[in-house]
N, C-alpha and C positions, 0 to 999 in steps of 0.2 A: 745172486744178481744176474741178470738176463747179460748175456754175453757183448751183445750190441748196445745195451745202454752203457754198460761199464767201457769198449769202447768210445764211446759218444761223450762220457764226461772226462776221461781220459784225454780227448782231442779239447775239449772246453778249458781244463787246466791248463793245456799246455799252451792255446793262445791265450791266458790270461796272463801267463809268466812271460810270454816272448812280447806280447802289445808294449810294453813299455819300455823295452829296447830297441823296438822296430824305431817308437815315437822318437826316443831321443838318438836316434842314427843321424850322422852326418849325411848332408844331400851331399848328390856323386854328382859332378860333372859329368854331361854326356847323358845321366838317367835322369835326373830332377830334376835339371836346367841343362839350359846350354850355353855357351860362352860365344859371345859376337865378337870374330874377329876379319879385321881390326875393328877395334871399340869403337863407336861414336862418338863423337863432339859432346861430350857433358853441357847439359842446357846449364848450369851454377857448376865454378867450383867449392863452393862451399855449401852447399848443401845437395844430398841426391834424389834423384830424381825418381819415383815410381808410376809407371804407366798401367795402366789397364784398357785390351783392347775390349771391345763388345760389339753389342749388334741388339737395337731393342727386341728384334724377331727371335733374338737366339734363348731359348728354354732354359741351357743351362748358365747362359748371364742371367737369367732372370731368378732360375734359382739360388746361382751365385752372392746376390744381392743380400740379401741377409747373412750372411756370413760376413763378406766386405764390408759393410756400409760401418756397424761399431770399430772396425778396424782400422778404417779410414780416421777415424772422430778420434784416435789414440794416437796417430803417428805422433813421433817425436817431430820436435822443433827445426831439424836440421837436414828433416824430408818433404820433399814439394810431391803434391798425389794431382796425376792429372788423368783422364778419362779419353780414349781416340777411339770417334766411333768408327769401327771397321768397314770396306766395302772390296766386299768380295764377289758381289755382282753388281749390275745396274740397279737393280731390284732393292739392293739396300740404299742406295743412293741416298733416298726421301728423307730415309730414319738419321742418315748422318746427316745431315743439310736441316731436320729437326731438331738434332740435340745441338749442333754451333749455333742455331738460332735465337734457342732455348739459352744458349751462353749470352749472347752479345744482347740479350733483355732482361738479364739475369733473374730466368728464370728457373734456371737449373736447378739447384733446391728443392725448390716449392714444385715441379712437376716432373722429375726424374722418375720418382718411381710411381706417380701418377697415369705415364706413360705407360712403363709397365705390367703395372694394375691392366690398364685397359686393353692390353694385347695378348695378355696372355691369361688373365683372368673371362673379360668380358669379351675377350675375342674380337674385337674391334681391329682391322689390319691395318689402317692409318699408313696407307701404302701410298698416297697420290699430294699434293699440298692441297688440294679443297678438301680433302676431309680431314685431315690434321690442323688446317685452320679453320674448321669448323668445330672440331674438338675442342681445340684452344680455346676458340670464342665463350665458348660451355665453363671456361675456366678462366674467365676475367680477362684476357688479351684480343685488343680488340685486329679484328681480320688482317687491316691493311697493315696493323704494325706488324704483326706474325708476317706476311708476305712480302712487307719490304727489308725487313731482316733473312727471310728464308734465301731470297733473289741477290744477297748483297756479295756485293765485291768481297765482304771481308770474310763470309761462311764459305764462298767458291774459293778463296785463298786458303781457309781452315783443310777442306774436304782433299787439297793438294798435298798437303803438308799429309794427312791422316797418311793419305798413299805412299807418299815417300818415304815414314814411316813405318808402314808396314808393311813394306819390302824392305827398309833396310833392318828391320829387327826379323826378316824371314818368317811373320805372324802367318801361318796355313788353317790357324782353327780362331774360337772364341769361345768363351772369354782366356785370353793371355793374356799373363804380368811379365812387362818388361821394366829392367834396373840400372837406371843411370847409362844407356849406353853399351852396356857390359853385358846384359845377362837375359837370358826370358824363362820364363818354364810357364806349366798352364796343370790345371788339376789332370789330363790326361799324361800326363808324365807322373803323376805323382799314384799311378794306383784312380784316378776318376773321382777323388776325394776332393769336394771343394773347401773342405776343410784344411787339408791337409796343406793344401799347395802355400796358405800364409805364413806358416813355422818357414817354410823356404824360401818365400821372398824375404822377411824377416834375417835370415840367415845371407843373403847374399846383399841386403842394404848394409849388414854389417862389415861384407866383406867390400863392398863401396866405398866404404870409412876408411880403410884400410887404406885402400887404392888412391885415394884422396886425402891422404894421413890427415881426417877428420879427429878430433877428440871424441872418445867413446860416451861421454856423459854430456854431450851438447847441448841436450834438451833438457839432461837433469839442472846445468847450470841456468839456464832461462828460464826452468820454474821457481827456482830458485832468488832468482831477480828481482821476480812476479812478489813472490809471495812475499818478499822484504820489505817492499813498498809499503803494506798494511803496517806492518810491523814500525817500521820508521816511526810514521803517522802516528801512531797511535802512542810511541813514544813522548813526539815534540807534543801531544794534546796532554800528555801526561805529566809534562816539565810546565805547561803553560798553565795547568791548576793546580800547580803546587802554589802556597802562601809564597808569596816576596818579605 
């Protein structure tokens, strides 16, 4: 065998055996995340809290989004998932003053990655409010409701809140996931993997629990709940066709 392929699969074998202790390595402090101290004000104490900043301009939010979004649709019961769009110049301004607008007409949903789509697919810059509400209009919202929610007290109250934010969690990039107060990390800490960086939010919501001496199966017990309800039901229908 040729000397360089028998090295070459030699190096193949050897990341095949290490990939799966790399995967189940504990995240380090200081490398995976980082720890915000002192902690912030927990928005619940009873359940925690996970943030994601973004930026609808930024490529790897956008490609981040498919990874997050089924992620998002799985959190347990005893975690609240919110979204702060980032502004890290004026320039982003528009796009955050788009997506609290997109909240307070609840439209979020149905046009989040609609957005998306169209900025980074179709290349549409949706940089100014006349052509984001001209977009809009394209998409069933009519002008003046898009521009008296974009202009409103409560999105300039939002876009304040985003800032204070993101300086007190120290956010310098996007997309970053911050945890209850406690914690941030971003796929650039994790190796540039947008994969990777959920095992470690995942891992430091648990350590949230902890810090908040949450019970571990929170969510297990509230599907739990859920799903007893059928059950019940279907009991008393099942005692009420019995013969008397």
């Amino acid at each position: 065998m040729n000397p360089h392929r028998r090295l070459l699969l030699a190096a193949i074998a050897s990341m095949l055996v290490t990939a799966p202790a790399l995967a189940q390595k504990k995240p380090e402090s200081g490398f995976d995340y980082n720890v915000i101290s002192p902690a912030l004000p927990p928005e619940s104490n009873t359940r925690v809290e996970v943030i994601e900043f973004f930026w609808y301009g930024c490529p790897h939010c956008y490609a981040f989004e498919p990874t997050i979004t089924p992620w998002i649709k799985n959190l347990p019961g005893d975690v609240v998932f919110h979204r702060v769009p980032a502004v890290f110049h004026e320039s982003w301004a528009p796009h955050a003053k788009l997506y609290y607008a997109l909240e307070a007409l609840g439209e979020t949903d149905r046009l989040h990655k609609t957005i998306f789509d169209a900025i980074h697919q179709d290349k549409q810059q949706l940089a100014t409010e006349a052509s984001i509400a001209e977009f809009l209009e394209k998409h069933g919202i009519p002008r003046k409701k898009f521009t008296d929610a974009f202009n409103s007290f409560t999105v300039q109250s939002k876009i304040q809140r985003s800032l204070q934010l993101q300086a007190a969690y120290k956010i310098d990039g996007v997309p970053a996931m911050a945890v209850d107060g406690r914690y941030v990390t971003a796929n650039t800490m994790v190796g540039g993997s947008h994969v990777a960086v959920l095992p470690v939010v995942d891992y430091l919501i648990a350590e949230a629990r902890k810090q908040k001496k949450l019970p571990k199966a929170a969510d297990d017990a509230g599907k739990q709940q859920k799903s007893s309800k059928p059950a019940d039901e279907k009991s008393k229908q099942k005692k009420s066709q019995q013969p008397k």
